[in-house]
TORTIDO-8884 format. One record per residue (C-alpha): residue in one letter; z, x, y. Coordinates in steps of 0.05 Angstrom, whole numbers. Each point is the difference from the previous one (the first is absolute). Layout:
# residues N
+--------+--------+--------+--------+
: residu :      Z :      X :      Y :
+--------+--------+--------+--------+
:      a :      Z :      X :      Y :
...
+--------+--------+--------+--------+
END
This chain:
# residues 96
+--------+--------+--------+--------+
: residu :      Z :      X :      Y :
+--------+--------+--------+--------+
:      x :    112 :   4117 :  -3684 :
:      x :     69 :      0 :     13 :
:      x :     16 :    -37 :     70 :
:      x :     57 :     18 :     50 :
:      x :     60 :    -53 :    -10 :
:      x :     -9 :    -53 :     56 :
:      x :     45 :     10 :     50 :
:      x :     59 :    -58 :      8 :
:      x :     43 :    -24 :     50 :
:      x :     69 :     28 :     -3 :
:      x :     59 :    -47 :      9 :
:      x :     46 :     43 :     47 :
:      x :    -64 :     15 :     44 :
:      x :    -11 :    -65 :     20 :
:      x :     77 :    -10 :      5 :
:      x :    -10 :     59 :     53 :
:      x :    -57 :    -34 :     29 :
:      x :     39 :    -65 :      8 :
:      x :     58 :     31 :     31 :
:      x :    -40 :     36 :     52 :
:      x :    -35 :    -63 :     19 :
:      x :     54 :    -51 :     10 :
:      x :      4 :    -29 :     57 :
:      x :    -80 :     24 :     23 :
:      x :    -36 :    -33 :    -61 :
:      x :    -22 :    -20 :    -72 :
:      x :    -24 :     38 :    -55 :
:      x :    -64 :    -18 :    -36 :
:      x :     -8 :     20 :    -71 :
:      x :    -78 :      3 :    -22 :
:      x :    -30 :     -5 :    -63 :
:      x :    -24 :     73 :     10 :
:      x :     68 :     21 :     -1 :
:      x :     10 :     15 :     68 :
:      x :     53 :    -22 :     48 :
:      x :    -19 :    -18 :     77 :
:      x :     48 :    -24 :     56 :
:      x :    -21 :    -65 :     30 :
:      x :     24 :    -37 :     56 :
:      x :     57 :    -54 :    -14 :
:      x :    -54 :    -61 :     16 :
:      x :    -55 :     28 :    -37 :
:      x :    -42 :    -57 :    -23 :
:      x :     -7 :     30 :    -80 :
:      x :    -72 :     34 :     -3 :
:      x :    -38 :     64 :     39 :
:      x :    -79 :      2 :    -10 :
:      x :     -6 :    -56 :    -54 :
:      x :     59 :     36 :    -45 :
:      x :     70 :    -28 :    -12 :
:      x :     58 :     40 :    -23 :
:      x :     38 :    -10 :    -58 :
:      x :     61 :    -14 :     33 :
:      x :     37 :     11 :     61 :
:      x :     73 :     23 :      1 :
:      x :     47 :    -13 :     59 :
:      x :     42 :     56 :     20 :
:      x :     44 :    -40 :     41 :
:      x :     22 :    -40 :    -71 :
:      x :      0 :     56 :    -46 :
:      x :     38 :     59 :     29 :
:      x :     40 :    -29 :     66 :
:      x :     55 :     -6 :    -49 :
:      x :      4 :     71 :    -12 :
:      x :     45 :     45 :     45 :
:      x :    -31 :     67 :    -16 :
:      x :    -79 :     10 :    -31 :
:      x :     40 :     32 :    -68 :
:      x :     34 :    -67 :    -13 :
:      x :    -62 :    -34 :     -2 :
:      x :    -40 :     57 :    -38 :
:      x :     48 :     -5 :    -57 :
:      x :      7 :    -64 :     -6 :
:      x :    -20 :    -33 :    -66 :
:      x :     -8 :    -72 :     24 :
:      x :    -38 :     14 :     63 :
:      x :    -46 :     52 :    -37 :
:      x :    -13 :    -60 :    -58 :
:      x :    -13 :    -56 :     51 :
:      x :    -60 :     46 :     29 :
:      x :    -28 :     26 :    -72 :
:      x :     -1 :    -77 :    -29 :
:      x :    -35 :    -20 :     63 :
:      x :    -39 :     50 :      3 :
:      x :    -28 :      0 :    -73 :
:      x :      1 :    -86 :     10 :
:      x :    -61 :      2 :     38 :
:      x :    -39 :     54 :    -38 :
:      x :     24 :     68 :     27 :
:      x :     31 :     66 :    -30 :
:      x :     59 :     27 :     18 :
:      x :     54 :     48 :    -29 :
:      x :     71 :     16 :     13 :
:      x :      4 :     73 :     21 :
:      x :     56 :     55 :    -28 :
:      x :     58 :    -10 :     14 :
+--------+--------+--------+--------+
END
């Protein structure tokens, strides 16, 4: 039985995500390889579960003038993969 490739997180789609939400709120990664937006004082678990991580918009993209700059950016795009993949998730970078 050949099964479907699991779906992964794509870098630049969370980069979209985080620009979108700065300034309003955090993103949660989970270990289903989903991404929610939760509140900027959000205590770190919903229903018993804890996400993998939590990225702050505000610290990652502010820096960037325009969403491009921070979509192509090598350094930003690395930070969130090795964090990412740190505490057990998948992610990939997408084309270019």
């Amino acid at each position: 039985m050949i099964l479907p490739e699991q779906k992964r997180m794509i870098t630049q789609d969370i980069v979209r995500k985080l620009w979108d939400e700065a300034g309003y709120g955090n993103l949660a990664v989970w270990e289903n390889d989903t991404v929610t937006v939760v509140p900027a004082d959000y205590c770190g678990e919903t229903s018993g579960k804890k996400p993998l991580v939590i990225l702050k918009p505000i610290a990652l993209v502010n820096r960037y003038e325009l969403l491009d700059f921070a979509l192509y950016d090598d350094e930003l795009l690395t930070k969130i993969e090795e964090t990412i993949r740190a505490a057990g998730g998948r992610v990939s970078r997408g084309p270019k």
